[in-house]
C-alpha positions in Angstrom: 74.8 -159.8 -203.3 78.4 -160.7 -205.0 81.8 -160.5 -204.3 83.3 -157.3 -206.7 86.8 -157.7 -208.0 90.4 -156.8 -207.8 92.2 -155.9 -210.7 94.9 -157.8 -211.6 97.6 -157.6 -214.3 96.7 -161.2 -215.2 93.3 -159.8 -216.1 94.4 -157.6 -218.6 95.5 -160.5 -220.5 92.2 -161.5 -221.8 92.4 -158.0 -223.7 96.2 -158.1 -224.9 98.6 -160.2 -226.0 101.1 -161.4 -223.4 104.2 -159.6 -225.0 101.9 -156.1 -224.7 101.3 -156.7 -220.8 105.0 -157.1 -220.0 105.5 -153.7 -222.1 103.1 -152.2 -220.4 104.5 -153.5 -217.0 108.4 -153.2 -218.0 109.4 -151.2 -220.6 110.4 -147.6 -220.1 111.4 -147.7 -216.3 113.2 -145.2 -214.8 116.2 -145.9 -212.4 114.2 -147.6 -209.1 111.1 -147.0 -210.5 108.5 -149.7 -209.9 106.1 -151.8 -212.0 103.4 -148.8 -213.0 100.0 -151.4 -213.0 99.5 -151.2 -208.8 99.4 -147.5 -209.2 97.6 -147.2 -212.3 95.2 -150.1 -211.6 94.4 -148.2 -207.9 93.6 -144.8 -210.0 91.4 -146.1 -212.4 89.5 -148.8 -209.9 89.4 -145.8 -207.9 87.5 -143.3 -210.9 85.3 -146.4 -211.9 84.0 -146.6 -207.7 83.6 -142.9 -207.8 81.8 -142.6 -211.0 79.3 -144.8 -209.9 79.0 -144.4 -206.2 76.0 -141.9 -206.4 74.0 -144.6 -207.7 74.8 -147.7 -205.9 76.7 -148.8 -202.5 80.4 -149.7 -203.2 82.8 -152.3 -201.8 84.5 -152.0 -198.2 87.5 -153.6 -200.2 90.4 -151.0 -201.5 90.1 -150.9 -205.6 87.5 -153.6 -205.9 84.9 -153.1 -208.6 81.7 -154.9 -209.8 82.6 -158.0 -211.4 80.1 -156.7 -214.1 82.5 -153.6 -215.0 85.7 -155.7 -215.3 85.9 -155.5 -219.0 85.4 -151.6 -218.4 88.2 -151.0 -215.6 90.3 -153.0 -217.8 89.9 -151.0 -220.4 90.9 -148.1 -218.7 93.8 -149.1 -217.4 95.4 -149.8 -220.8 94.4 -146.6 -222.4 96.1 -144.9 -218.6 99.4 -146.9 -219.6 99.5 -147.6 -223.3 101.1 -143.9 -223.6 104.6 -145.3 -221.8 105.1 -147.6 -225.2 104.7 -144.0 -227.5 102.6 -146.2 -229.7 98.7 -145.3 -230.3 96.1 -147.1 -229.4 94.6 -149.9 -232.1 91.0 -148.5 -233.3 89.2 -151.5 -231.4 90.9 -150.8 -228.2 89.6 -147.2 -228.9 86.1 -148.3 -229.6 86.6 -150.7 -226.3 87.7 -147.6 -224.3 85.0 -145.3 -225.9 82.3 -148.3 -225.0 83.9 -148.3 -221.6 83.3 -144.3 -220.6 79.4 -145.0 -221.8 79.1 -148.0 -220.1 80.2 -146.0 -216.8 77.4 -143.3 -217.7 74.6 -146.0 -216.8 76.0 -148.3 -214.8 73.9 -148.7 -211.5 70.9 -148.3 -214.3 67.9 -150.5 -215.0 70.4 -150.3 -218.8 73.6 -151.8 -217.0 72.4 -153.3 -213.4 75.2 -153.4 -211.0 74.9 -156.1 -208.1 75.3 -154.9 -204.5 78.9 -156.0 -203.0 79.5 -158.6 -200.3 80.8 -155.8 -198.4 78.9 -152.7 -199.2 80.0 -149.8 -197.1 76.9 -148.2 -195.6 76.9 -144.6 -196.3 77.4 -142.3 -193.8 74.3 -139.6 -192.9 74.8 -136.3 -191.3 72.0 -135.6 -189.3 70.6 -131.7 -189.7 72.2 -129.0 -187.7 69.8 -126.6 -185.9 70.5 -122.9 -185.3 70.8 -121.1 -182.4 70.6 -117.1 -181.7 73.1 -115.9 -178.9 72.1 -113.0 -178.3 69.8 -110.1 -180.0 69.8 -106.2 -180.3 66.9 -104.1 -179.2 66.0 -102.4 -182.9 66.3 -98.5 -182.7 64.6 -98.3 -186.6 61.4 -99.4 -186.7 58.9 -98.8 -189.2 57.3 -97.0 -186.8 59.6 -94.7 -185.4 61.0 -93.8 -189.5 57.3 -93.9 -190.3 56.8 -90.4 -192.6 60.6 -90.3 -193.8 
């Protein structure tokens, strides 16, 4: 058992240099418009929990991930807002982010073990439905009565 992660912008400083995160954060806003991380950090936690929810139970807690993906949900929220800056990504950040989508492919794997959160949710099963017949209709066709057609 472990306690998975939250995102935070903090976090993506161990990949960029201060000056980039404030970019990222600040740069480019419209009139009123907010700080884009929350949003972007909620879709991509939100893509890296789906991606590998068929393999392993996920976290009660909104937009927490396995502390062992961090570097990959990073990752994928820089390439998601590098594109408000109109600059292109450096060739290691595409590596990173190329690394990143793999690394999602087997996660939950014997190749990338993923530990079980704190607060997995426990899925929920639906139980088989049986059929019942209303009603029936006396057959008038029979394969004995069109026997010779």
């Amino acid at each position: 058992m472990s306690a998975w992660v939250t995102i935070t912008a903090d976090d993506l400083r161990d990949y960029l240099v201060a000056a980039q995160v404030t970019a990222l954060r600040t740069a480019a806003l419209g009139s009123g418009q907010a700080d884009p991380f929350t949003r972007t950090m909620q879709d991509r936690c939100n893509y890296v929990r789906n991606r590998i929810s068929n393999r392993i139970s996920i976290s009660a807690t909104a937009y927490a991930v396995p502390p062992e993906l961090r570097t990959q949900t990073c990752m994928l929220i820089i390439e998601a807002m590098q594109p408000r800056l109109l600059l292109p990504l450096s060739k290691d950040q595409t590596t990173a982010i190329a690394r990143a989508y793999d690394d999602l492919k087997i996660a939950g794997t014997k190749e990338l073990p993923i530990s079980t959160p704190d607060d997995a949710l426990t899925p929920e099963v639906q139980t088989a439905a049986g059929v019942e017949v209303a009603s029936s209709i006396t057959r008038k066709a029979t394969r004995d009565t069109l026997a010779g057609l």
